[in-house]
C-alpha positions in Angstrom: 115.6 85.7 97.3 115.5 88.6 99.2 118.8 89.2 102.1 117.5 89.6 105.7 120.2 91.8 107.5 121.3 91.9 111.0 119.5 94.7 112.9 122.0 96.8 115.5 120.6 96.3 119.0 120.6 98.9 121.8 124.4 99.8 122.8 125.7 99.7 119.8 127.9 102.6 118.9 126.1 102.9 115.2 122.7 103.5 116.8 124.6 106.4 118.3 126.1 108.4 114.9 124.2 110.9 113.2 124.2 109.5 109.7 125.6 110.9 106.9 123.4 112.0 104.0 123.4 110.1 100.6 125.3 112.3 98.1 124.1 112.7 94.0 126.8 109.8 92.9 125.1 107.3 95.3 121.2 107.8 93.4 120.4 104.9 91.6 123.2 103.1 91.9 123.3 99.4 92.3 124.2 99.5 95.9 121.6 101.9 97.7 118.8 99.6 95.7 120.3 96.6 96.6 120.4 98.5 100.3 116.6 99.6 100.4 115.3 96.1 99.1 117.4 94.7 102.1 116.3 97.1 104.1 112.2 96.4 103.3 112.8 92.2 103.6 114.4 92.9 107.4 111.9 95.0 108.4 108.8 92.7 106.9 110.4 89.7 108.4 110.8 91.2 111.8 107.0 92.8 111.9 108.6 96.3 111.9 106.6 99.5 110.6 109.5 101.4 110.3 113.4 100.7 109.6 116.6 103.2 109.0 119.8 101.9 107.9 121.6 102.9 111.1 120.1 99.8 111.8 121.4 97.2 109.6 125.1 98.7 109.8 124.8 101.4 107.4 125.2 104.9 108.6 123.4 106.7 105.9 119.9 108.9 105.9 118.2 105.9 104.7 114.6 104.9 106.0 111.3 103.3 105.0 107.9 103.9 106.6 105.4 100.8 105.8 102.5 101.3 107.9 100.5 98.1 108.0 98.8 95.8 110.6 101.1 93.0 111.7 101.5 91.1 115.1 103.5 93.9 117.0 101.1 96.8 115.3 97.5 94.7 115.4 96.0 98.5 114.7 98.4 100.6 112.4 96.8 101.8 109.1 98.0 100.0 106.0 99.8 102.2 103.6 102.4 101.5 100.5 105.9 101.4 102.0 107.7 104.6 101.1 111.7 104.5 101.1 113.0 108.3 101.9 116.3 109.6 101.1 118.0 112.3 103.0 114.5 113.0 104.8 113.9 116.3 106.5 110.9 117.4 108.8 110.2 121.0 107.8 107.2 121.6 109.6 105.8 120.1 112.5 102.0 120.5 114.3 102.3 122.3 118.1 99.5 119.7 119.0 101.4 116.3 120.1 100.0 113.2 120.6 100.9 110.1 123.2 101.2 106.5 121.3 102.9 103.5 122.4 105.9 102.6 120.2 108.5 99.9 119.8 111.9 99.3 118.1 113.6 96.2 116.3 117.0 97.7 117.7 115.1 97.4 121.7 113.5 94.0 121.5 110.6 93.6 123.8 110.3 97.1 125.1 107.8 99.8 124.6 106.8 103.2 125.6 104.8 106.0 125.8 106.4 108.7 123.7 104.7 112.2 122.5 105.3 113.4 119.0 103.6 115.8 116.8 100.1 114.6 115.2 101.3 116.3 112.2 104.6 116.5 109.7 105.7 118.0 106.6 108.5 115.9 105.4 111.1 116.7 102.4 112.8 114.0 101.1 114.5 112.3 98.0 113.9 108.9 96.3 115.8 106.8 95.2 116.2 108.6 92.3 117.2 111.7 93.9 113.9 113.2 93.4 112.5 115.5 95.8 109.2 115.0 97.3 107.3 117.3 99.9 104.7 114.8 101.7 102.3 115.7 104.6 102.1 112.8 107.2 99.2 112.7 110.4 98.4 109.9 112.8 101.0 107.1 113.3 102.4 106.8 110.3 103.7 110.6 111.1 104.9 108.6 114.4 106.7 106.2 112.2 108.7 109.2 110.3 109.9 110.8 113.4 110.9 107.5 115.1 112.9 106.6 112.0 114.5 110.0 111.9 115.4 110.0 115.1 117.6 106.7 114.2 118.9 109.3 111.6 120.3 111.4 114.5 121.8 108.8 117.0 118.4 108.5 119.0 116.4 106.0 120.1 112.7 105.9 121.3 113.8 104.9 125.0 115.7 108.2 125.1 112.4 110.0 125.0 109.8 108.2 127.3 
């Protein structure tokens, strides 16, 4: 049975902190897999694309990206969830692009918001591997709306 975890909603002072990044004791352990598997069953039961842990409590650089169609994204492109650890954009495309988005922590709200078509992420799994990953389209969206959760923003700050 998988836990389904509260999600923070707009106003709350943890969607505010800039989290702090998981350190080398804190791969593999028991908790931060416990965390991500919590993590992926609150964002599959609320239809979300996307999820950091700033929004289940936990102020940490935590998120997944799981592109895949679902009631609140009929279109999105379907694509294995990927859980990133400490993830960093190193490289972003000049050319932006305008897409609708949403967030589980702003019920019932969407916007227009521009970000760039195209990203070069670095980040670690689980493991504490590093990974370099080249991301286009919306699930590039998805990365730079979770990271911005990361840093104590949220979508509406940027329509």
């Amino acid at each position: 049975m998988s836990t389904i975890l509260p999600v923070a909603q707009r106003g709350e002072a943890i969607l505010k902190l800039i989290a702090a990044p998981v350190v080398e004791t804190e791969f593999s352990s028991t908790w931060l897999l416990e965390l991500s598997k919590a993590m992926h069953s609150t964002m599959r039961e609320r239809n979300g694309v996307g999820i950091a842990a700033p929004q289940v409590y936990v102020s940490k650089r935590v998120i997944i990206v799981a592109s895949r169609p679902n009631p609140r994204y009929p279109d999105a492109p379907e694509m294995e969830a990927i859980v990133m650890v400490n993830p960093e954009i190193i490289q972003k495309s000049v050319q932006t692009v305008l897409g609708e988005e949403g967030c589980l922590s702003v019920p019932n709200e969407r916007g227009e918001v521009a970000r760039a078509e195209q990203i070069t992420v670095k980040y670690q799994t689980l493991n504490g591997d590093e990974i370099t990953q080249v991301f286009q389209g919306f699930p590039a969206r998805i990365v730079q709306h979770e990271i911005d959760h990361l840093d104590g923003v949220l979508f509406v700050e940027r329509v």
